[in-house]
Each structure stands twice: as C-alpha cells, then as structure tokens.
N, CA, C and O of each residue as an XYZ file, in Angstrom:
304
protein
N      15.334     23.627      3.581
C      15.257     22.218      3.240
C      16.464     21.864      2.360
O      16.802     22.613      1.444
N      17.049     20.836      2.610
C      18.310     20.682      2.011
C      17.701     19.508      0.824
O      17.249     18.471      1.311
N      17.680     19.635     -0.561
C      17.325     18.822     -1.465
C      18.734     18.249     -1.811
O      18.674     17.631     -2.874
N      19.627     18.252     -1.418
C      20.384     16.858     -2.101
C      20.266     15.994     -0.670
O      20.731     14.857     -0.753
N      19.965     16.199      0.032
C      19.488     15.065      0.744
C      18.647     14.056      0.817
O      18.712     12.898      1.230
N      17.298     15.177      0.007
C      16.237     14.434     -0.271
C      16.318     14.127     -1.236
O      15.532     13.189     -1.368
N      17.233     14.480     -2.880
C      17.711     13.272     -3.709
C      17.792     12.058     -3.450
O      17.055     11.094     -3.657
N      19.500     12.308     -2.614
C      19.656     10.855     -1.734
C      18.690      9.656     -1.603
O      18.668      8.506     -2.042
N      17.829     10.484     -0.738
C      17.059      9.279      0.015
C      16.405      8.806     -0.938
O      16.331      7.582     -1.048
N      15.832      9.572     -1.771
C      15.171      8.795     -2.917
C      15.612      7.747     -3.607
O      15.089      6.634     -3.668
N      17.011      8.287     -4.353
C      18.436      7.486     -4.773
C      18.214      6.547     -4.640
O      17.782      5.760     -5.483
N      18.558      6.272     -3.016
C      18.712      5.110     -2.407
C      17.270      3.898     -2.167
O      17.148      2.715     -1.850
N      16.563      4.799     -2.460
C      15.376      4.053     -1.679
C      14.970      3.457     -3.252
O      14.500      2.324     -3.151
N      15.032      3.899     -4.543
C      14.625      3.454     -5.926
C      15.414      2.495     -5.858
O      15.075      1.346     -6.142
N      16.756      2.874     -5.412
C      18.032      1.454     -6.015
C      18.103      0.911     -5.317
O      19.087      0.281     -5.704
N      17.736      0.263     -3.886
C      17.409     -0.845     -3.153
C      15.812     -1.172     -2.502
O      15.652     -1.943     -1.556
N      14.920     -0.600     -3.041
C      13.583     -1.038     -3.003
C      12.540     -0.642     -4.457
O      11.373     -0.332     -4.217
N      12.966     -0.667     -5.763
C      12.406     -0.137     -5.974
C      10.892     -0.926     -6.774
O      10.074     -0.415     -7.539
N      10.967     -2.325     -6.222
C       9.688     -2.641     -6.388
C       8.776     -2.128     -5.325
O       7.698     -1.586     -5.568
N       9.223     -2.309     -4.239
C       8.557     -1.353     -3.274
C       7.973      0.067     -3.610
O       6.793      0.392     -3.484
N       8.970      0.830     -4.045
C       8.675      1.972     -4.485
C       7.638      1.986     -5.864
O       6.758      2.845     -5.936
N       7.772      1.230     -6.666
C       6.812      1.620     -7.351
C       5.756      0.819     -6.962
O       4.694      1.198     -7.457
N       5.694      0.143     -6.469
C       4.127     -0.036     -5.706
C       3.548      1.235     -5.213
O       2.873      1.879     -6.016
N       3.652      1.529     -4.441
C       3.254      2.671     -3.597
C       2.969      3.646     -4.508
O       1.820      4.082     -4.581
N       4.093      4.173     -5.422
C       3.406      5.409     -6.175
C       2.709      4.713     -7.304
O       2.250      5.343     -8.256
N       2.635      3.447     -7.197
C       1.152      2.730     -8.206
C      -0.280      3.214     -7.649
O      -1.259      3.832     -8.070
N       0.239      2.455     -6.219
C      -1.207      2.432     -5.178
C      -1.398      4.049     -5.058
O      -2.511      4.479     -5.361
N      -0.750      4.653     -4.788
C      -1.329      6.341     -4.393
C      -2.174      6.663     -6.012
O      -3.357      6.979     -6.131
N      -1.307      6.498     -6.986
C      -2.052      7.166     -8.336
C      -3.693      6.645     -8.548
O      -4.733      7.297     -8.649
N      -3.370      4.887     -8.570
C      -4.659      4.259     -8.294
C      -5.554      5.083     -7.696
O      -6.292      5.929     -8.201
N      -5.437      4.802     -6.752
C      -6.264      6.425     -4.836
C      -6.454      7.021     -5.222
O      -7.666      7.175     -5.070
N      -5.878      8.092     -6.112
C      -6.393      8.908     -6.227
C      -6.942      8.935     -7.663
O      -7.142     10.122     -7.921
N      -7.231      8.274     -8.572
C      -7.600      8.387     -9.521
C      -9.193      7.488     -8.986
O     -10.288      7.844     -9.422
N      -9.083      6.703     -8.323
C     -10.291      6.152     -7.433
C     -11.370      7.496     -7.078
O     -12.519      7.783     -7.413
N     -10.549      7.989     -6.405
C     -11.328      9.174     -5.360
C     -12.096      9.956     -6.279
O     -13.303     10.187     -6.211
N     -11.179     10.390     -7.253
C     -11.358     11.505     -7.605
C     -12.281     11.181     -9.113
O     -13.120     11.962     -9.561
N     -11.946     10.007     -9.675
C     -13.274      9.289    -10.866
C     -13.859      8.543    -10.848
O     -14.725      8.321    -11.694
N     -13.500      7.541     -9.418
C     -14.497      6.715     -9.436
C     -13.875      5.064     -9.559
O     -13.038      4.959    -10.455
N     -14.110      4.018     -8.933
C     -13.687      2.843     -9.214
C     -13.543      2.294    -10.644
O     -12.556      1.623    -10.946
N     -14.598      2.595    -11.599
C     -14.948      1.784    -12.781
C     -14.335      2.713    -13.137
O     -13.412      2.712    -12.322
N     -14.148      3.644    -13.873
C     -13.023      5.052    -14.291
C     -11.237      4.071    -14.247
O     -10.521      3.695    -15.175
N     -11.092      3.964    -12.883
C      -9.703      4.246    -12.083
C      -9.313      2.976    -12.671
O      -8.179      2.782    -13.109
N     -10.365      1.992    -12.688
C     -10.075      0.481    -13.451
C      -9.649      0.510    -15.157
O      -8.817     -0.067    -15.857
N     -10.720      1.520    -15.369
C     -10.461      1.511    -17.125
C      -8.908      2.173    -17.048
O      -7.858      1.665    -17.441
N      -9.049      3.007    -16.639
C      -7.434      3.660    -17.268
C      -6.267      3.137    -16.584
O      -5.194      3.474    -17.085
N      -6.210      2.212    -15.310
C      -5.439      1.025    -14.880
C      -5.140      0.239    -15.963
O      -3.982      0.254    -16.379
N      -6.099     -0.553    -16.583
C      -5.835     -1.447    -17.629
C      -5.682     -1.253    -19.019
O      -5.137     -1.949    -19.875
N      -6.457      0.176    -19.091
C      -4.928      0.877    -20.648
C      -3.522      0.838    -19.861
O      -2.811     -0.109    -20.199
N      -3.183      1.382    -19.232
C      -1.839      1.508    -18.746
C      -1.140      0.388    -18.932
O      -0.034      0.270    -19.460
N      -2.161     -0.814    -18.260
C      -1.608     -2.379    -18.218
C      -1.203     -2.220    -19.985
O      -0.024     -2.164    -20.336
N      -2.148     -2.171    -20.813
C      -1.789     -2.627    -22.142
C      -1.053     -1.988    -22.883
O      -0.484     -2.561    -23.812
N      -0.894     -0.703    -22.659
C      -0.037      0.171    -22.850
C       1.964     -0.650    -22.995
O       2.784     -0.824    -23.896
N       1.892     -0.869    -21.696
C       2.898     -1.220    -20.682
C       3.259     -2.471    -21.895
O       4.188     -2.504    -22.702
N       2.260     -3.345    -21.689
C       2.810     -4.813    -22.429
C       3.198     -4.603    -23.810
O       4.103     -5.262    -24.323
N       2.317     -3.393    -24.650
C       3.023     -3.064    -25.408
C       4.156     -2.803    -26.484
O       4.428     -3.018    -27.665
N       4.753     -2.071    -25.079
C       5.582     -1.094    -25.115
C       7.033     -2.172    -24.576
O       8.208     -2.051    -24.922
N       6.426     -3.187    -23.647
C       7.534     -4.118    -23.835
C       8.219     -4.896    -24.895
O       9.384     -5.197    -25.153
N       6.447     -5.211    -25.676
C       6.865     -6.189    -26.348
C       8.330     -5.563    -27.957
O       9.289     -6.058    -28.549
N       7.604     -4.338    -27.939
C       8.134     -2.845    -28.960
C       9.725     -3.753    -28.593
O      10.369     -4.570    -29.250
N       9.902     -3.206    -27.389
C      11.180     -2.554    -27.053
C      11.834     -4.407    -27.428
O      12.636     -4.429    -28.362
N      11.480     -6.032    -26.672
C      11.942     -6.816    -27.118
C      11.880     -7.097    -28.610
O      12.571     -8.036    -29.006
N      11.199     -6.464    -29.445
C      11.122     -7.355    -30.807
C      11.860     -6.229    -31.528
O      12.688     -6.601    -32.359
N      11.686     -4.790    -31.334
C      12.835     -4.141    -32.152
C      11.650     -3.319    -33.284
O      11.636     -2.089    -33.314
N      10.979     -3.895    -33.911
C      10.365     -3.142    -34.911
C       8.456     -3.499    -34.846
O       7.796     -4.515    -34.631
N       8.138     -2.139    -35.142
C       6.592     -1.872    -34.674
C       6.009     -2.763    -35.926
O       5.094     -3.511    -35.579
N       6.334     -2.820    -37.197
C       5.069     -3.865    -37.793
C       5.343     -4.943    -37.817
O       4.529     -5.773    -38.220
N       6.460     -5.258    -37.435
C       7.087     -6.946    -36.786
C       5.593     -7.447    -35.856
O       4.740     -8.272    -36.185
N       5.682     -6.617    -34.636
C       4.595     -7.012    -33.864
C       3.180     -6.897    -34.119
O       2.342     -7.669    -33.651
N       2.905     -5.811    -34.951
C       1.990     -5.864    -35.538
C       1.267     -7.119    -36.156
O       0.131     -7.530    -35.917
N       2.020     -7.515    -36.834
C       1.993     -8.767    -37.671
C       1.862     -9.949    -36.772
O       0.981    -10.802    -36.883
N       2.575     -9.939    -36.093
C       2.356    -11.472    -34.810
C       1.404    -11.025    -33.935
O       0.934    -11.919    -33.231
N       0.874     -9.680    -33.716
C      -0.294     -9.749    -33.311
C      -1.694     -9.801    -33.837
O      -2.698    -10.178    -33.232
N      -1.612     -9.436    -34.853
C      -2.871     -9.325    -35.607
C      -2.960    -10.476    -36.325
O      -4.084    -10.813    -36.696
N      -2.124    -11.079    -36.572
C      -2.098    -12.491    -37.966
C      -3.224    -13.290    -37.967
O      -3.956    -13.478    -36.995
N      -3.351    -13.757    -39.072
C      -4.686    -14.696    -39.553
C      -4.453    -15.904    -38.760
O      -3.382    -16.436    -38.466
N      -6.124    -16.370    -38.354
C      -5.279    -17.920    -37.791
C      -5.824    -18.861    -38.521
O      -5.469    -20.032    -38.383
C-alpha cells in the first residue's frame, strides 16, 4: 500500500471539501457512538461537544479565560 498516496488523497480531499469531510467523520462518530450507547447517550455527549466547541471558540476570539467568564456569568 503506498501511503503517500493515501496522504494525498486525504490532503486534497480536507483542502477542497472539507466541510464535507467533516461531516461524515461527524456522522460516522455520531453511528457509532449511537450503536454502541444508545441514542440518548450519543445525544448527551453530541451536545457537550457542541458546548465544548462554542467554548473554546469563544476562548480563542476573546483572548482571556476570566474575560469570558465574566460576560458569561454576569449579574443581570
């Protein structure tokens, strides 16, 4: 099996599809986290991930962790 080929294709297939691509290895993990724990399971740890994710965005746009802290938790 020649693996810089199958680099390649990967390569290529992340850097011109790679919303595509991560769909798919969304949907397979989903599947199998379905199969194998169960819908209500596969949902809970889907939507840590989700919050995880938003997170981890918001981290990376605002620069500092008790910055966000603070605009998230604040008194109203």
């Amino acid at each position: 099996m020649d693996w810089e080929g199958v680099w390649r294709v990967l390569f290529t297939l992340w850097y011109y599809h790679r919303g595509k691509t991560l769909g798919i290895l969304l949907g397979l993990i989903f599947g199998l986290l379905t199969v194998t724990l169960g819908f209500w399971k596969a949902l809970f740890i889907a939507f840590c991930i989700g919050v995880g994710f938003w997170v981890g965005k918001r981290l990376d746009e605002e620069g500092n962790f008790k910055k966000l802290l603070d605009r998230i938790l604040k008194e109203r």
